[in-house]
C-alpha positions in Angstrom: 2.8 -1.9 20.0 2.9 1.7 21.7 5.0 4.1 19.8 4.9 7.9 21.3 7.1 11.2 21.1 9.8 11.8 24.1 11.2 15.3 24.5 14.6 15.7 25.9 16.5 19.5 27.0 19.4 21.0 29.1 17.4 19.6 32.3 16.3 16.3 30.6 18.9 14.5 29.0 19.5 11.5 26.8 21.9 10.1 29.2 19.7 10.1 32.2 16.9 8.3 30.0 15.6 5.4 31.6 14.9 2.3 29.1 15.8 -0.9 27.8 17.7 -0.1 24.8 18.2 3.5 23.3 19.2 3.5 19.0 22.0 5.9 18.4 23.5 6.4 14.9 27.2 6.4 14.0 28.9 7.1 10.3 31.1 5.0 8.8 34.0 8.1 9.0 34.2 7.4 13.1 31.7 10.2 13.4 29.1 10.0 16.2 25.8 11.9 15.8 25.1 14.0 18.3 23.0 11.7 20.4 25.7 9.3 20.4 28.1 11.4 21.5 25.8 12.2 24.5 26.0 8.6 25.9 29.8 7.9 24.6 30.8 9.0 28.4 33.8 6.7 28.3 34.6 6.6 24.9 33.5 3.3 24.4 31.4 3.8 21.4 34.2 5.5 20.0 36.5 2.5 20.6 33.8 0.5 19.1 34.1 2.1 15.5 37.6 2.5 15.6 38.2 -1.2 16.7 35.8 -2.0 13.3 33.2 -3.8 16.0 31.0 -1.4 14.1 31.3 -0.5 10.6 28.8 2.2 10.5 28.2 1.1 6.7 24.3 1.9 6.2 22.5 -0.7 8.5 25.3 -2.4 10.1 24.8 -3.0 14.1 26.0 -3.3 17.4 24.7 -3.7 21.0 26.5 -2.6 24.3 25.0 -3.0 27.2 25.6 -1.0 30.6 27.8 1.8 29.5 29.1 3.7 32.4 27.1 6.8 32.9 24.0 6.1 30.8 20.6 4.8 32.3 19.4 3.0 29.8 20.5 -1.0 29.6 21.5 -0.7 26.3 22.7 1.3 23.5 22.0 -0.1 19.8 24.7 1.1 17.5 23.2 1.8 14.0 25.2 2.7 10.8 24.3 5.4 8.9 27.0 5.7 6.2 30.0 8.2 5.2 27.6 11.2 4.8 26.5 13.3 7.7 23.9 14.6 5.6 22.1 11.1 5.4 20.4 9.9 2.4 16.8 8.2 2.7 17.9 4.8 1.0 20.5 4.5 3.8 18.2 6.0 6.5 15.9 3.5 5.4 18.1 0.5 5.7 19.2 2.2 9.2 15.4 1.9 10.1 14.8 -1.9 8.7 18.1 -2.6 10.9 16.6 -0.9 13.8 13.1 -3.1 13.2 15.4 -6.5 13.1 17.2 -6.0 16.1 14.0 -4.7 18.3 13.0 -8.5 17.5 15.3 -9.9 19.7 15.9 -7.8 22.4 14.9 -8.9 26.2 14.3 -5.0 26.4 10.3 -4.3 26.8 10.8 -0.8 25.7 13.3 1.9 23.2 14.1 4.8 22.6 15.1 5.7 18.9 17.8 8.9 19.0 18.6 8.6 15.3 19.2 12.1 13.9 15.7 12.8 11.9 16.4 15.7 10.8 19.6 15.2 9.5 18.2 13.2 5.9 18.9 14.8 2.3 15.5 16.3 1.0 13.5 15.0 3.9 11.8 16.1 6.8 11.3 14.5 10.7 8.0 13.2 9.7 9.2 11.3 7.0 11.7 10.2 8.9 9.4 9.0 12.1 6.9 7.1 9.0 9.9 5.5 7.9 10.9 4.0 11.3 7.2 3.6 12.3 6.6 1.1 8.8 9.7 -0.5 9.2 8.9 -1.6 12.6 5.2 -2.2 12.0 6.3 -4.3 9.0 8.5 -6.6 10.9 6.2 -7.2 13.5 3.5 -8.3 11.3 2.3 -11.7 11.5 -0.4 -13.5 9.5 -1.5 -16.3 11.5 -4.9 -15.9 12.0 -5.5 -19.3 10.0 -3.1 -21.2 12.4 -4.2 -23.3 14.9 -0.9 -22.4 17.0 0.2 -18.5 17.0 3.4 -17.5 15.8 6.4 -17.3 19.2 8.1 -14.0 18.8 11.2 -13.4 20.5 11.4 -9.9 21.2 10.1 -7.5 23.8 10.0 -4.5 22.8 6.5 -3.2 23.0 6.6 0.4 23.9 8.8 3.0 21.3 9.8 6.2 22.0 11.2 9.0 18.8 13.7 10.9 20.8 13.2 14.9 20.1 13.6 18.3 21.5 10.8 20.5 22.8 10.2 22.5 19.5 10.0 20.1 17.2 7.2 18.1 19.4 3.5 18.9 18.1 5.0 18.5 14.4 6.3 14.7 15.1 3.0 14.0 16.8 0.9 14.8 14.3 3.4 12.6 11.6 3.1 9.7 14.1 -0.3 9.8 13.7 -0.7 9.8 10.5 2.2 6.8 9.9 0.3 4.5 12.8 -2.6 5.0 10.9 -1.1 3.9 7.6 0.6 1.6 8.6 -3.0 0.3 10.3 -4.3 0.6 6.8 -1.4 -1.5 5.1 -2.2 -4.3 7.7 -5.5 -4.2 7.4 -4.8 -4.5 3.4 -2.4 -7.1 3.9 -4.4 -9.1 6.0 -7.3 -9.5 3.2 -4.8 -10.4 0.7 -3.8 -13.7 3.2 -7.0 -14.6 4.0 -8.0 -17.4 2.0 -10.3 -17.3 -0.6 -12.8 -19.3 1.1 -13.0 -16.7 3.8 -12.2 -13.5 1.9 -15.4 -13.6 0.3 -17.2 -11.1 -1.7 -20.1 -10.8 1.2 -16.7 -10.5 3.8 -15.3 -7.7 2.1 -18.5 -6.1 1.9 -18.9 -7.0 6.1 -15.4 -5.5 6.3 -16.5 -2.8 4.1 -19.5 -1.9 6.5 -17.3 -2.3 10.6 -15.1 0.8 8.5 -18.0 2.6 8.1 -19.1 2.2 11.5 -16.1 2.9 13.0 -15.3 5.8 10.8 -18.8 7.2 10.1 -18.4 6.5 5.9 -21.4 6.1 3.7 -22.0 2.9 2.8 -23.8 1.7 -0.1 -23.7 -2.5 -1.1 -25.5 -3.4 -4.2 -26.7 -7.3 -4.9 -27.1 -8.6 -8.3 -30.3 -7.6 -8.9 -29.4 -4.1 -8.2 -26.5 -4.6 -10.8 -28.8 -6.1 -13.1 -31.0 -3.3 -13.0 -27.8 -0.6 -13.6 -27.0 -3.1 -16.5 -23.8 -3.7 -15.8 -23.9 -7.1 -18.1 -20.0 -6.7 -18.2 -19.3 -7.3 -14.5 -22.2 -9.5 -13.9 -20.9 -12.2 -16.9 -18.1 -12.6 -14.6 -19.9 -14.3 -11.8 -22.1 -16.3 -13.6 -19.6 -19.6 -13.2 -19.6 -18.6 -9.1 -22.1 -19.9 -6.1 -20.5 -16.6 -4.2 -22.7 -13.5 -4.5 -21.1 -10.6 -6.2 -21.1 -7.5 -4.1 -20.8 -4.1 -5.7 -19.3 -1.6 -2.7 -19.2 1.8 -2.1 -17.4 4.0 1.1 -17.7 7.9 1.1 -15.6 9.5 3.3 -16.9 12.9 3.1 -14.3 14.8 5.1 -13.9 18.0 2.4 -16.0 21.0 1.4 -19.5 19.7 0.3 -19.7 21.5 -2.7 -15.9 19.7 -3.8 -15.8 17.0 -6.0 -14.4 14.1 -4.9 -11.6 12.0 -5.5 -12.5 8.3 -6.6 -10.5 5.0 -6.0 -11.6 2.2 -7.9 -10.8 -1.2 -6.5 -10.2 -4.8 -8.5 -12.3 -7.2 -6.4 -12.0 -10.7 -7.8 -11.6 -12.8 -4.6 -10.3 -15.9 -6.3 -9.5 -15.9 -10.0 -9.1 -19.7 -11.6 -9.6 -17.8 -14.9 -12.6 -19.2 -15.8 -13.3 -21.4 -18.9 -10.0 -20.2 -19.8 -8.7 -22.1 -16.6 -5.0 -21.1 -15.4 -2.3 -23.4 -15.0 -2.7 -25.4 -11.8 1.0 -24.2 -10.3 0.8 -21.2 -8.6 -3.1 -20.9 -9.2 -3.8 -20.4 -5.0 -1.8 -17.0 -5.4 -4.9 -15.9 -7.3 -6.6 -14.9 -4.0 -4.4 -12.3 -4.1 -6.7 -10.8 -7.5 -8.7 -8.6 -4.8 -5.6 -6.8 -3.8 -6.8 -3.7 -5.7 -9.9 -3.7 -3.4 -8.1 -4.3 0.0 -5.9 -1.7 -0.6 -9.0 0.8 -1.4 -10.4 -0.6 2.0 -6.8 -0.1 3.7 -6.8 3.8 2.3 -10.1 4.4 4.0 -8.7 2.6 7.5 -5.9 5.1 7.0 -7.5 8.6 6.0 -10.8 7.5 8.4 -8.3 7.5 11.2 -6.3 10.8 9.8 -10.1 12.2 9.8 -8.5 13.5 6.2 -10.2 16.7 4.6 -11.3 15.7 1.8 -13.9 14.1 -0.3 -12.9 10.4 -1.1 -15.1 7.6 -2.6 -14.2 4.1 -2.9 -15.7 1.7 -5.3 -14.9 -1.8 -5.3 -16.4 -4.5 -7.5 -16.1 -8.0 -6.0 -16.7 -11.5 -6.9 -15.3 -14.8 -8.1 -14.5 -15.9 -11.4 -14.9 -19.8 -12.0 -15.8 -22.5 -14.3 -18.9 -23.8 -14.7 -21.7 -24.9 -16.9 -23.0 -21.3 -16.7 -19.7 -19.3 -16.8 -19.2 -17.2 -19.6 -17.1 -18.8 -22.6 -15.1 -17.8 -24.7 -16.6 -15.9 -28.0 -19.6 -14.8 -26.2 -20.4 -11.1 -26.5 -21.9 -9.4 -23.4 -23.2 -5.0 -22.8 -21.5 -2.9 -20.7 -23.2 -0.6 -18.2 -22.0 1.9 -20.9 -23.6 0.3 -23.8 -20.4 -0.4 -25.7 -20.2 -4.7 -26.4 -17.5 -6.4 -25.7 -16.5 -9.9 -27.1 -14.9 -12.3 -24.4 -12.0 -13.6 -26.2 -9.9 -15.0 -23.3 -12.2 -15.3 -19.5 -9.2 -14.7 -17.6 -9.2 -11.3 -18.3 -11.3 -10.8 -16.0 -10.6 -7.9 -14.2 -11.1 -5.2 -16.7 -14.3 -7.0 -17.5 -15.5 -6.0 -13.8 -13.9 -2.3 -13.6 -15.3 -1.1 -17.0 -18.4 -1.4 -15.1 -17.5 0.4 -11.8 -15.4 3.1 -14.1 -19.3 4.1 -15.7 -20.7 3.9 -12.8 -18.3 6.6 -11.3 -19.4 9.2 -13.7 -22.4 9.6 -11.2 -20.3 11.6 -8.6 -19.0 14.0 -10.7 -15.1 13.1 -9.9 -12.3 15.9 -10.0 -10.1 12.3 -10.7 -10.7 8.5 -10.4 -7.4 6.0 -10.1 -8.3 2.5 -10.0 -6.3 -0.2 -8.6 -6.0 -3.8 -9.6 -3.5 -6.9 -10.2 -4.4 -6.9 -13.6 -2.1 -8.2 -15.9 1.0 -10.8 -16.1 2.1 -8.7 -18.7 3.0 -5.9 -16.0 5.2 -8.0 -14.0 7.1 -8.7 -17.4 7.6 -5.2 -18.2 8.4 -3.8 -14.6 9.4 -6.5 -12.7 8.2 -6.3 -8.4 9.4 -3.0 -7.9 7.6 -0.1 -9.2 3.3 -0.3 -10.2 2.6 0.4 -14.0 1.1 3.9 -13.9 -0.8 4.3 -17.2 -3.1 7.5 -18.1 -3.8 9.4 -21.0 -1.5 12.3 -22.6 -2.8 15.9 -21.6 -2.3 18.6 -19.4 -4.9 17.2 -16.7 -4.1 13.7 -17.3 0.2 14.9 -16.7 -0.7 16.6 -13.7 -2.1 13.9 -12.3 0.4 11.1 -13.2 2.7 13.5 -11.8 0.8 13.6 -8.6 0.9 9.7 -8.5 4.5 9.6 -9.3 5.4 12.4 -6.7 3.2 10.5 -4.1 5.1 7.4 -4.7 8.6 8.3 -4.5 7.8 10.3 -1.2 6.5 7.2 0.4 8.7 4.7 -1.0 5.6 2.8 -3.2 7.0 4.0 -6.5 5.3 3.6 -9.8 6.6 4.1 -13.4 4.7 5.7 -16.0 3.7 4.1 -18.9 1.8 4.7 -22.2 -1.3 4.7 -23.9 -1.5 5.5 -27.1 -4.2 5.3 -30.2 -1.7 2.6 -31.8 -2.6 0.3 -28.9 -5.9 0.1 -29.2 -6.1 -1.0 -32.6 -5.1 -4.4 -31.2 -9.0 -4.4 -29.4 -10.5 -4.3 -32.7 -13.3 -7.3 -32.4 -15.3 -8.3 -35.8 -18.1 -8.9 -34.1 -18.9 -6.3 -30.9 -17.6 -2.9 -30.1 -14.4 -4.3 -28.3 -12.4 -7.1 -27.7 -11.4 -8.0 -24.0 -7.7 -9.0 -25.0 -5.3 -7.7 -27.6 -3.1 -10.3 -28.0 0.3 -11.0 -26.3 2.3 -7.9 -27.3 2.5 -5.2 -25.2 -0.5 -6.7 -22.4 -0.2 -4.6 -20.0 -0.9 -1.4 -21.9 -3.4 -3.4 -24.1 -5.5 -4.0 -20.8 -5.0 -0.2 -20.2 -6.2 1.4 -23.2 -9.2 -1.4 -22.8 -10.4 0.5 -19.4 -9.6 3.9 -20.7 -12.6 3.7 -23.0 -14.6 3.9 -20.1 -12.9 6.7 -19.1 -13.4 9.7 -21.3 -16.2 11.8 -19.0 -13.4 12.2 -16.0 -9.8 13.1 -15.2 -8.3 9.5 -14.6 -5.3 7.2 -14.1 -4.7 3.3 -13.4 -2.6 1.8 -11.4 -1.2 -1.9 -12.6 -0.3 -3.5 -9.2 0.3 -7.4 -10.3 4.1 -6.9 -9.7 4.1 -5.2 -6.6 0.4 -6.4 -4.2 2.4 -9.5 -3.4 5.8 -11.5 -3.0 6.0 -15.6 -3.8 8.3 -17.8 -2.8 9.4 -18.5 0.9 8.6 -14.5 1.3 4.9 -15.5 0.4 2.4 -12.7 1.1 0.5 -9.6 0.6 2.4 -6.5 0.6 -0.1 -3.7 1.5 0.8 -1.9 -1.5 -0.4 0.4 -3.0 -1.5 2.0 0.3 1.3 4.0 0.9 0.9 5.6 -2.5 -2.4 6.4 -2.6 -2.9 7.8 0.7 0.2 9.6 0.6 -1.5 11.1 -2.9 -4.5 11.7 -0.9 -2.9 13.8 1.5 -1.2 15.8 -1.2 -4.7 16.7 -2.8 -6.0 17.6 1.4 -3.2 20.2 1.4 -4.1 21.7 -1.5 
């Protein structure tokens, strides 16, 4: 899908547009926005909301086709609600309606004429990402398994942000940088379908290495003997029940001052959990190739700030492997040494996942990090507490670690991947007390999520740092099954905060 920037003036109007279908907005108070008012020649959008064909309630819409006087062969009424001064939840519906409708048109191009600049407490390039993800969103289709592609109905394949001359090199640049998000989010979401016997370890390290080609990254992969030699015992127990090689990645995107420390993201990369000895419940147990979320959306980041060509200094790290039974997996009661030293005893193997990023959060300390956020469906216990609609956002209590929840937070509600901030506290980890090694891996039922937390944040201590909990939020079940590209949005829309300084 092409999606570009169209100026219009005194000498090029909106009217004289040539197209298959131009989006206007109208308000629920029989208002027209100025762009509709340029094609209501006739008054027949006018009579439209008067007659209650169109409500203008937020995302309500209506097609007319040949208006007298206009170019285009069709006008797409879109409501925008009673304000004039439009919020960004209605906006956004407004866009997701857009997105529908563009599905089954006969039109093979638009034009969107929706007032951008006209939304509460945002600006046009907020407003051109939010149409650009909505429509990117509902085009995306995950079929790359099927033998027969999925038909789509619509058209439309070029799009077209309606705007006047001065406001031009601005929108550009934030079309841009929301096609190559929403590039990232795919790329994240398609990982997250694959199948676990594709997504591999070795084929998110291969996907891992075309980035760095494409994007010039530093690349480093490390095998297990590599691993054995850093001693990460902790990550490496983890595989023992798998044929699958674990991979151990690392991207540097180097794009900042060379003397600046970099920012780290740390990705979950567990490419099929069955839990281990501690086998999961059969139901539901295929959504557990969705445990390597956390790494597909570090990989999706890099798609998106590689083709940004971001400023700044960004390193992923993604440990990746398989957690299964067998008759050498890891029970149980067995004690194993973290690349830190500390013991841990393995009280429950399917929790996993902070087994693997205690590991990676040592080996971090190497790059000197100005902060590390890592990223992984790690606990059950997080969907309890926050349901699918914000990421648990846990760091410690200080003026650096603030800041930089703050940052996160800030990041999330301006790009609509919102997290909610949770604690960690000394009280919590007094339920990781083991009798026999240095930590426990589980802290019983109460209060999981934060448990699993405070477990990774004793890795922690050298850096500024923050995790992000994403089980709730990487992935939707039911007849909406899939991967959600999440938290992409968030952490590169964090990344460009830190760019700008």
């Amino acid at each position: 899908m092409d999606f570009s920037i169209k100026t219009f003036d005194a000498k090029n109007t909106l009217d004289s547009a040539k197209a298959g279908c131009i989006a206007v907005g109208v308000y629920e108070n029989m208002k027209l926005t100025q762009a509709a008012q340029a094609l209501d020649h006739k008054g027949v959008i006018s009579a439209a909301l008067k007659s209650g064909d169109i409500s203008g309630k937020p995302g309500s819409t209506l097609l007319l086709r040949a208006l007298d006087g206009v170019s285009a062969a069709r006008v797409l009424l879109v409501g925008l609600g009673s304000d004039e001064t439009v919020s960004d939840k209605n906006f956004t519906q407004a866009a997701q309606a857009i997105a529908r409708a563009f599905t089954t048109l006969g039109a093979s191009d638009a034009l969107i004429a929706m007032p951008l600049a006209a939304i509460k407490d945002r600006d046009v390039g907020w407003a051109i990402r939010c149409v650009t993800l909505a429509v990117r969103e509902n085009a995306y289709r995950c079929d790359s398994q099927k033998s027969k592609k999925e038909a789509t109905q619509g058209g439309i394949k070029k799009i077209a942000f309606a705007l006047g001359t001065g406001a031009a090199a601005a929108a550009r640049q934030s079309l841009a940088q929301s096609l190559a998000l929403s590039n990232g989010i795919d790329l994240t979401k398609d990982l997250g379908n694959l199948p676990p016997n594709v997504c591999t370890p070795t084929y998110l390290a291969n996907t891992a290495k075309k980035l760095a080609k494409d994007y010039k990254f530093g690349i480093e992969l490390l095998d297990r003997k590599q691993l054995q030699a850093l001693k990460m015992g902790s990550f490496l127990s983890v595989t023992n029940g798998s044929e699958e090689a674990p991979k151990f990645i690392v991207l540097k995107h180097m794009g900042g001052n060379a003397k600046d420390a970099p920012t780290v993201l740390v990705g979950k990369g567990i490419t099929f959990d069955s839990g281990g000895i501690s086998l999961k419940a059969g139901l539901h147990m295929d959504e557990m190739k969705y445990d390597m979320c956390g790494a597909a959306s570090v990989l999706g980041t890099f798609r998106a700030i590689g083709e940004m060509n971001l400023k700044l200094n960004v390193i992923g790290v993604i440990p990746a492997c398989e957690n299964m039974p067998s008759g050498r997996a890891t029970k149980p009661g067995d004690i194993v040494t973290s690349m830190s030293g500390l013991t841990i005893e393995v009280l429950n193997t399917d929790a996993e996942g902070r087994l693997v990023l205690c590991d990676a959060l040592t080996y971090v300390e190497r790059f000197k990090p100005a902060a590390v956020v890592d990223i992984a469906t790690l606990t059950g216990a997080c969907i309890t507490a926050l349901g699918h609609h914000n990421s648990g956002l846990f760091t410690r209590h200080d003026a650096a670690h603030d800041a930089l929840a703050d940052a996160l937070l800030a990041a999330g509600r301006d790009s609509g991947d919102t997290a909610w901030r949770m604690p960690i506290e000394d009280s919590y980890q007094e339920q990781l007390k083991s009798n026999f090694a240095d930590i426990a891996n589980i802290g019983g039922p109460a209060a999981g999520s934060i448990t699993a937390a405070c477990f990774l944040e004793r890795f922690t201590r050298k850096y500024t740092w923050a995790h992000l909990d994403i089980a709730g939020t990487a992935w939707k079940s039911g007849a909406a099954k899939g991967a959600t590209g999440r938290p992409v949005a968030l952490l590169t829309a964090f990344l460009l905060q830190r760019a700008a300084g």
